[in-house]
N, C-alpha and C positions, 0 to 999 in steps of 0.2 A: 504494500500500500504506500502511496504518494501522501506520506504528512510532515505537519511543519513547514510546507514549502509555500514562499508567497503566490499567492493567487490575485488574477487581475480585479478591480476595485468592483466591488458587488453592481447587478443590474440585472433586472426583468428581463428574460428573452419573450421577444414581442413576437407579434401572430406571424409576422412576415421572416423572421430571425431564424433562418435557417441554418444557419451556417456554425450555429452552435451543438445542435445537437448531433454533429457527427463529429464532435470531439468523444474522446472517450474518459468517463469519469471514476473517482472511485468506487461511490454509490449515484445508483440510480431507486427512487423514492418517486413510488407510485400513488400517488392520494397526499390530498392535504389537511387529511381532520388530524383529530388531536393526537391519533397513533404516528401519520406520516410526519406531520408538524414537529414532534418531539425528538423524534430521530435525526429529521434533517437540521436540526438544530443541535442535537450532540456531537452530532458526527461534522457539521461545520465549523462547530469550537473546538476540536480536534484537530480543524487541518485537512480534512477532508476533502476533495471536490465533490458535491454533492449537486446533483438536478434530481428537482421536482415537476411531478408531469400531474398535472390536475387537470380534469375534465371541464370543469366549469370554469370560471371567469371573475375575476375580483372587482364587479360592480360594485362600487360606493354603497353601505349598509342604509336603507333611509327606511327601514321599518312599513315600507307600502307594503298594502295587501298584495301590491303584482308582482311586486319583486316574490313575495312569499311564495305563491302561486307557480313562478317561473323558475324557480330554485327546488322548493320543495315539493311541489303537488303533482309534476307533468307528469301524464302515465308516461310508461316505457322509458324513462329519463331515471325520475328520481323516487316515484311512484311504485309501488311493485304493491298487483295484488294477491294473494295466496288461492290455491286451491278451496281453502274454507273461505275466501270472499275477507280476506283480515291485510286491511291496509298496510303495509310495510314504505315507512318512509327513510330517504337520505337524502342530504340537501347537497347538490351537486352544486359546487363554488368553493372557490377556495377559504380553509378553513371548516370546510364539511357541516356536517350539521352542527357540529360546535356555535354556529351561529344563531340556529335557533333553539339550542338548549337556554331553559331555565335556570342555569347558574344552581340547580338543587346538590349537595356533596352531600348523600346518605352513605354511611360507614359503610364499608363492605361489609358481605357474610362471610369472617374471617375463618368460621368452622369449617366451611368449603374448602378454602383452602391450607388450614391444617391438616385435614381429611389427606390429605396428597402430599405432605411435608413442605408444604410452600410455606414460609412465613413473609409476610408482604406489611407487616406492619411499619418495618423504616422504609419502605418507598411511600406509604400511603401520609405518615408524620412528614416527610418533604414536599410531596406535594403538598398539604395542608399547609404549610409556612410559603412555599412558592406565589402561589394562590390564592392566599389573605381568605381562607375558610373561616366564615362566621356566620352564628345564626342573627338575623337582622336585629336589632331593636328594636322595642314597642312603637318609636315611633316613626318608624319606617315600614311599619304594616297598618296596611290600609282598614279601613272601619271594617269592610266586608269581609275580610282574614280573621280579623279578631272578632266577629261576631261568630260566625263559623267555630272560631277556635271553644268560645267560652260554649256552644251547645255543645260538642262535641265533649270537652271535659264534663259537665255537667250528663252527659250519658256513660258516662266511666272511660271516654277514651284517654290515651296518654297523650295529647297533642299538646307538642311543643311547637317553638320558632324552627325551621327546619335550617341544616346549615347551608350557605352558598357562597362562590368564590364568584362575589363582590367586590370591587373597589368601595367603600361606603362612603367614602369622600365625594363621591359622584352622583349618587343618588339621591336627588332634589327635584322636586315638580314633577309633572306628571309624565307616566311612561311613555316611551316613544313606541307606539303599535306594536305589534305584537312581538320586538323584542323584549317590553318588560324592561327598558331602563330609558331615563329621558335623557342621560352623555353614552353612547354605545360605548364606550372604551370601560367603562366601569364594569362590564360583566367581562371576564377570561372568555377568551376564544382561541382559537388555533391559528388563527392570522400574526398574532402579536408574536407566538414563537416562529412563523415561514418568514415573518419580518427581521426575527434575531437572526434565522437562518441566513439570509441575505446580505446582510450587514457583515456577516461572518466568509461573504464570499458565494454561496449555493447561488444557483440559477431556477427562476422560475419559469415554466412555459404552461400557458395557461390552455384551453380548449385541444390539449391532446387524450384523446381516448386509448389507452393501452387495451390491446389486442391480445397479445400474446406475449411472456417469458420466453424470449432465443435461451436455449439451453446446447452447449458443446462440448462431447463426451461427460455428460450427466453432470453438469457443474452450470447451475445460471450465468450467462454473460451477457443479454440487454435484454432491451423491451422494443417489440413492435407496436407501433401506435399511428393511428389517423390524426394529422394536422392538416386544417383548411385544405380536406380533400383528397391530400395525398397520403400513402401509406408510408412509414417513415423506420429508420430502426436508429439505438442508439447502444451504444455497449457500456459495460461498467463492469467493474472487480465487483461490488456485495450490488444487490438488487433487491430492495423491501419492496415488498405489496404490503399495502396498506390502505386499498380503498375499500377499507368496511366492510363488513358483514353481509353488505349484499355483493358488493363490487368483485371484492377477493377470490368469493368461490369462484364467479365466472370466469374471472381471469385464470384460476391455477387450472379450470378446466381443460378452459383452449391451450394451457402448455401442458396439456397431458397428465393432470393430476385430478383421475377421473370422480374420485372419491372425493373431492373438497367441497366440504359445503355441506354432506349428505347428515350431518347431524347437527345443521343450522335448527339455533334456537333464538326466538327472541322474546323480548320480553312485555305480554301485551299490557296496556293501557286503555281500562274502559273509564269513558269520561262521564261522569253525571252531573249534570247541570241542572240548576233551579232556580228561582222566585225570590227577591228579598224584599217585601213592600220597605216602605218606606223612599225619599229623596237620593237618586241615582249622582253618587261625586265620581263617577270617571271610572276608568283603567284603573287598576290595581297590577304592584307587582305580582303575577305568579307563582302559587306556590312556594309561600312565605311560612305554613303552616301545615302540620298534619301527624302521622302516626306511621311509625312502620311493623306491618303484622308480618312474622315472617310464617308460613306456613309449610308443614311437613309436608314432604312430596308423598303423594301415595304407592306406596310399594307395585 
């Protein structure tokens, strides 16, 4: 591996910037949510040459319903619906659905993984200090949180402030649609670490679709991927896929790794909405409030 050695001064490769991806890198870093983001970003404080190849496009964040719609909801994009008719979402842009996440940091199920001799407790204490994890204060939950919260306790549930990596210096006024903050910088996304990445040197190229892992004598060595049309290849020493949970199976598919994905699980979200009479004050942060019931899987 090529480290420690200076690299030319960081810049976006643009839609038209061909000429960059037939260098050959060390890593190539497929997806830009919170999994690709992290990588490219350690491995470019390293020394690394790093290109990241993300499908979507880094539109300016303005919290409109279309931007949502055109990121998140497109069938056959970003949309996927299941066999059972069960919406499966990922927001195709850079920074991945990280952008529409609620900022929620519920503890892991740490049993899970002692179950398997994993212990994850010092990554999960650094991320928590990286990411300013906290549960909000009383007075950064809106009337409709805390009325919610006080029936909810008053029926025996344990509902606390739920925790979230918040800037809370930033959160003032009402939220900005449906990201849930009125400064976007104030909630963590995956953009802020493709941006350390950059800074550090990596390259971004945005609207390429990886195809396929080139693989020679059983060892990864690029990605095939469509840019504005054409079909494109790039080589690299280490090769992360990282486009998510729906993204990744397809991709190890088409390089021949027939079995990925075949014990995809995810994890649903039934939303119940209702009624509060009383004088309507606005948007509320999201999911400020709540309980976590863990329940036994059935044998």
């Amino acid at each position: 591996m090529r480290r420690g050695r200076p690299f030319p001064s960081p810049r976006r490769l643009e839609a038209g910037d061909d000429a960059h991806v037939t260098q050959s890198f060390d890593a190539i870093v497929v997806g830009s949510g919170p999994g690709g983001a992290t990588v490219a970003r350690e491995l470019s404080r390293q020394g690394w040459k790093v290109l990241i190849l993300e499908r979507g496009n880094k539109a300016p964040v303005t919290g409109s319903m279309a931007q949502t719609l055109r990121e998140l909801w497109m069938p056959g994009r970003s949309l996927l619906v299941t066999d059972r008719f069960l919406a499966v979402l990922r927001a195709v842009t850079v920074g991945g659905s990280s952008i529409y996440f609620f900022g929620t940091a519920w503890e892991p199920a740490y049993e899970l993984f002692d179950k398997r001799g994993v212990d994850i407790h010092a990554e999960v204490d650094e991320a928590r200090r990286e990411l300013s994890v906290a549960a909000l204060p009383p007075e950064l939950m809106g009337p409709k949180a805390r009325r919610i919260m006080d029936s909810a306790i008053e029926l025996g549930y344990d509902w606390q402030p739920i925790p979230k990596y918040f800037d809370q210096d930033h959160l003032q006024g009402a939220p900005m649609g449906s990201y849930g903050v009125p400064t976007y910088p104030a909630k963590w996304n995956a953009r802020m670490f493709v941006e350390e990445a950059l800074s550090q040197g990596a390259a971004l190229l945005t609207g390429a679709t990886a195809r396929r892992v080139l693989v020679e004598d059983g060892v990864a060595a690029g990605v095939e991927f469509d840019h504005r049309g054409r079909t494109r290849r790039t080589l690299g020493s280490k090769i992360v896929v990282a486009a998510g949970g729906i993204g990744s199976p397809v991709l190890l598919r088409a390089s021949g790794l027939q079995e990925a994905g075949s014990s995809f699980f995810c994890d649903p979200v039934v939303l119940v909405t209702g009624w509060l009479p009383g004088p309507d004050r606005g948007q509320e942060l999201p999911m400020t409030a709540g309980c976590c019931c863990r329940m036994r899987a059935t044998p």
